[in-house]
N, C-alpha and C positions, 0 to 999 in steps of 0.2 A: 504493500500500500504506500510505501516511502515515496512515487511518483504523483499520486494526489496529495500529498501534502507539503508537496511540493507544490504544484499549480495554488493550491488554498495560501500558501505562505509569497507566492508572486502577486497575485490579486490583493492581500492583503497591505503589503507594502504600499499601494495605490493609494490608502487610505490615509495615510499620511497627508498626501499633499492637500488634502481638505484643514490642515493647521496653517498652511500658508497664508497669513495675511494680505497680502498685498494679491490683489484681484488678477491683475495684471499678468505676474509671474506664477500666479496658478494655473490661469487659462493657458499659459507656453508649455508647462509642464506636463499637464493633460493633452496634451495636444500633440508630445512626445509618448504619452505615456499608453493611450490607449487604441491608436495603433499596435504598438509594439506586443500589448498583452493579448489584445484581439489575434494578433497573429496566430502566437501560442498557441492559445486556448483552440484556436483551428484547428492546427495539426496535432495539438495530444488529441482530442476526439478524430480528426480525420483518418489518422495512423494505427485507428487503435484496430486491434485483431478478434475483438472478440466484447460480448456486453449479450445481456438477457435477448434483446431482437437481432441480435448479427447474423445469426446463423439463418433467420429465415430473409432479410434483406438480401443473404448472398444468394441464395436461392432463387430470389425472386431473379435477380439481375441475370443469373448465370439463365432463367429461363429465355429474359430478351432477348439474350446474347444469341441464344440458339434459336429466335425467331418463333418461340411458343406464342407468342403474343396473343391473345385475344379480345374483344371487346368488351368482355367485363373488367378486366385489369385497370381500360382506361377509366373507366366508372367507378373503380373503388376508390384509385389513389393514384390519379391522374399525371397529378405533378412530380413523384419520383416515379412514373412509369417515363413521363415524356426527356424526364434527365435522363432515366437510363438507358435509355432509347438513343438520344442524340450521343452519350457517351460510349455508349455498342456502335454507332454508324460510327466516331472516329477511333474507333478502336482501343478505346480505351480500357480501364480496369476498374473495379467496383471501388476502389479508392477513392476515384476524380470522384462519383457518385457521392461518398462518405464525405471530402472535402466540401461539395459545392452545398453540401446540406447542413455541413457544421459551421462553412462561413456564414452563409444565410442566416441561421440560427443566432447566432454570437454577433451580427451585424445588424438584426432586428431585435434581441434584446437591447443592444446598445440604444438604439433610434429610440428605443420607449425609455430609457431612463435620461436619456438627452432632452425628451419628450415632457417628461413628466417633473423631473428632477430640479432642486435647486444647483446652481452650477458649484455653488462651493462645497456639496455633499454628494454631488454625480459617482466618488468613485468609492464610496462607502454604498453607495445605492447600488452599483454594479457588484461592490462586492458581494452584499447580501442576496442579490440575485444568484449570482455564481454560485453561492452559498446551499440556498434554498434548491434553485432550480437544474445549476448544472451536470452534480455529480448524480445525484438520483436519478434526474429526469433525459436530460440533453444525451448524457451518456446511452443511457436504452434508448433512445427513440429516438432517432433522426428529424424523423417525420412532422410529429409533435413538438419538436424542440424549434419548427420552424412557424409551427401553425399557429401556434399558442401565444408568442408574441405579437404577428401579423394581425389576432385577431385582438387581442387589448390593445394596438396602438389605432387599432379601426374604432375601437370604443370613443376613446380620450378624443380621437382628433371628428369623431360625430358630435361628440357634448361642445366639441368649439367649433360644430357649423358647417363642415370643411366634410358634406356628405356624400357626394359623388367620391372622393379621393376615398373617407370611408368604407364607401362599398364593396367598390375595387379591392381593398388591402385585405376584409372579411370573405369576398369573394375566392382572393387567392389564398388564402388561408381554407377553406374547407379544400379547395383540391392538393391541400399538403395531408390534410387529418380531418376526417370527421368528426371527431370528436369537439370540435371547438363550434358544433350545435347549439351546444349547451351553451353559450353564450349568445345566443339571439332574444332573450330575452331580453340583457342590456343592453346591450346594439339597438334594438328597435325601440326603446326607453331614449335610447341616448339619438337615434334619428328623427324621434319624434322631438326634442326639443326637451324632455322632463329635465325641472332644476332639482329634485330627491329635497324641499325643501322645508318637507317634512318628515322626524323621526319615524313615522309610521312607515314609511317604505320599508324599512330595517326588521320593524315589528312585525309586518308584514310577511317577509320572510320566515321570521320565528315560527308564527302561526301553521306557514305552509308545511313546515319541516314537522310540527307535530300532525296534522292531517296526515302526509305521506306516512310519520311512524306508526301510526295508529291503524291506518284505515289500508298499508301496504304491505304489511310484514311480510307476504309471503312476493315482495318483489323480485327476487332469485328466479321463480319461475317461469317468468316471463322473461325476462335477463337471459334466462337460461337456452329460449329459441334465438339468439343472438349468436353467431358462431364467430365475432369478433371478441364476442366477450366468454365466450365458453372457458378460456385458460382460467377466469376469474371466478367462475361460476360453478365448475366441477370438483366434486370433492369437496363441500363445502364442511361435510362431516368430519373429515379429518384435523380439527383447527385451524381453523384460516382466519380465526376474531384477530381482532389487535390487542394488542398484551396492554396490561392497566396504565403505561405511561403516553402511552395513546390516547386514554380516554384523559388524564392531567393536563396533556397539550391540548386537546380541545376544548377544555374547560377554559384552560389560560387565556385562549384567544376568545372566548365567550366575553371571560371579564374583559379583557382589553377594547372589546367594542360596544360594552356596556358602559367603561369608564369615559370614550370618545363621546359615547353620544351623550351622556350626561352632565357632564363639565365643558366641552367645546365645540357642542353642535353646532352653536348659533355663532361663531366666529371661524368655519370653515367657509369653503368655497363650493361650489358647487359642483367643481371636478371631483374635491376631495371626498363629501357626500354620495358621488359615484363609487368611488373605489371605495367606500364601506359597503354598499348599495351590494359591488362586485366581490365584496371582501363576506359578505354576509351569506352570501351564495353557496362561497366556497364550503364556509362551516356547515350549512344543510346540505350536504352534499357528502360531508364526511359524517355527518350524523345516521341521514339516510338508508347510505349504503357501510354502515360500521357489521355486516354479515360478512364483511369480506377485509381485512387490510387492506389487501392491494389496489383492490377497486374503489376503495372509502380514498386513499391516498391518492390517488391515481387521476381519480375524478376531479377531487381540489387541487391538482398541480393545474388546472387549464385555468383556475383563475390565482393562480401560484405570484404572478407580478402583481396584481394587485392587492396580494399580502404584504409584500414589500412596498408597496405605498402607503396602504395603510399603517404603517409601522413608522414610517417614517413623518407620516403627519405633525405627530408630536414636534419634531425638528423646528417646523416652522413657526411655532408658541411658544415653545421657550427661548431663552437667552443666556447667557450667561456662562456660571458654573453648571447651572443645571442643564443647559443644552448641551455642554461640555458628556456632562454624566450621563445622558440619555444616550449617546453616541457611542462613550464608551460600552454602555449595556449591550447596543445594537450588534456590537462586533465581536463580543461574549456570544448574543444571541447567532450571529452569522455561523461563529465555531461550532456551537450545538447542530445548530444546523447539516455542519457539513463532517462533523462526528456522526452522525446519528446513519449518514446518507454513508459512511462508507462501509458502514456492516453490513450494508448488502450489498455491495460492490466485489466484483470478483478483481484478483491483479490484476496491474494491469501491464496487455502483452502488445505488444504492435506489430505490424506486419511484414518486418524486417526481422524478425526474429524466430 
């Protein structure tokens, strides 16, 4: 594992330059700095030889390669069929494939924390993302690691107007992963113009997530005629709950969005009331489907950046010492984070080796 914590210990460094005072010579140093780390962060995922989807991605390609193609291929998951496609016409190897889907990745989370981000906390925000969402998620899933961003930066940039670009970025985002469905409900919240500028959209959530416990329990079976979701869904008998410090962190993030909306509702912005909105989601969703770890997890990584904004709210309220201490927590919190993510990480082996 000494090669992830290695990239966790380069990302981190980054975060320093958020003490630099002077505005000026921060923006030069960012400007050096994350190019340079975007690169990396490329080629350790682009390189790598192996992760929980490797083996059927290489599959997949190796079928282009030999001209299997079919027309449902292009319908499931269009956009890495059509990479792999133009990378089989030049002859290429499932690498360029891995490459052009981990820059992609690492170049759209960037765009949303650029996006979203105060400039003097841009590389503490990245870190935490790296944190949260690269080792668990980017790592397995090429796909998703491309979608999942594309479609939160489709969110942000609908709630400021900007809907046609919008569309487009959600559009290309579903032919990376379906899965970022699930987020049509904010999308179309955020197309229509809603400012969330009442607590109740939040509550509202709450409500929903006890309806589905209540009135869905046996939601596995239906899940179950789902043949994307069958790895999640089978075997359910064998232990597949989340073990009790799973239910602690969701709890944590309970209060955390209990204490936002009661102390600083009404001196947020209306982007920021989104990403609770998106952040509140995330938690019924891992409430929901808490029959499965992986699925309960799995399902909140697609609104996974907007945890990281929400986290980072706080930032903009305080001052001081205490902005000082909130920050340093944040980078405590980044490390749990990307502890937690490498117990289920296999080594890591690359493809030169």
């Amino acid at each position: 594992m000494y090669w992830y914590y290695v990239i966790i210990g380069l990302v981190l460094c980054g975060v320093v330059l958020s003490l630099e005072k002077d505005e000026k010579i921060r923006r030069y140093l960012q400007i050096v700095y994350f190019p340079s780390i975007l690169c990396v962060l490329a080629l350790f995922v682009g390189f790598r030889s192996s992760s929980p989807d490797y083996g059927s991605y290489l599959d997949w390609f190796d079928s282009i390669s030999r001209g299997s193609l079919v027309a449902a291929d292009w319908g499931k998951d269009p956009a890495f069929v059509l990479v792999s496609y133009i990378v089989c016409m030049l002859r290429g190897k499932f690498v360029v494939v891995a490459l052009v889907f981990a820059t992609t990745a690492l170049a759209s989370q960037f765009c949303f924390c650029r996006t979203v981000s105060d400039r003097k906390w841009i590389t503490l925000f990245f870190y935490l993302v790296v944190c949260r969402t690269f080792i668990g998620s980017d790592m397995a899933s090429i796909r998703s690691a491309v979608a999942i961003p594309l479609m939160s930066i489709s969110i942000v940039v609908a709630s400021r107007g900007k809907r046609k670009f919008a569309l487009l970025l959600y559009l290309v985002a579903l032919t990376c992963h379906l899965s970022v469905l699930i987020g049509l409900l904010p999308f179309v919240l955020s197309m229509s113009k809603v400012r969330f500028s009442s607590r109740w959209w939040i509550v509202s959530v709450a409500f929903a997530t006890i309806i589905v416990w209540v009135f869905l329990e046996n939601i596995v079976v239906l899940l179950s005629f789902a043949s994307r979701l069958s790895i999640y869904t089978s075997n359910l008998g064998e232990g597949h709950g989340p073990p009790s410090a799973y239910y602690i962190y969701i709890m944590m993030r309970m209060l955390f969005l209990a204490l936002i909306m009661m102390l600083c509702w009404d001196n947020l912005s209306a982007e920021s009331r989104l990403a609770l909105f998106c952040y509140s989601i995330g938690i019924c969703l891992q409430i929901v489907l808490l029959f499965n770890n992986a699925l309960s997890w799995r399902s909140s990584d697609i609104f996974g950046l907007f945890d990281i904004y929400a986290l980072t709210i706080p930032l903009k309220l305080l001052s001081g010492r205490s902005q000082a201490a909130y920050a340093v927590g944040l980078v405590a919190l980044g490390g749990a984070f990307a502890y937690s993510s490498f117990s289920v990480m296999e080594p890591y082996r690359w493809i030169f080796s």
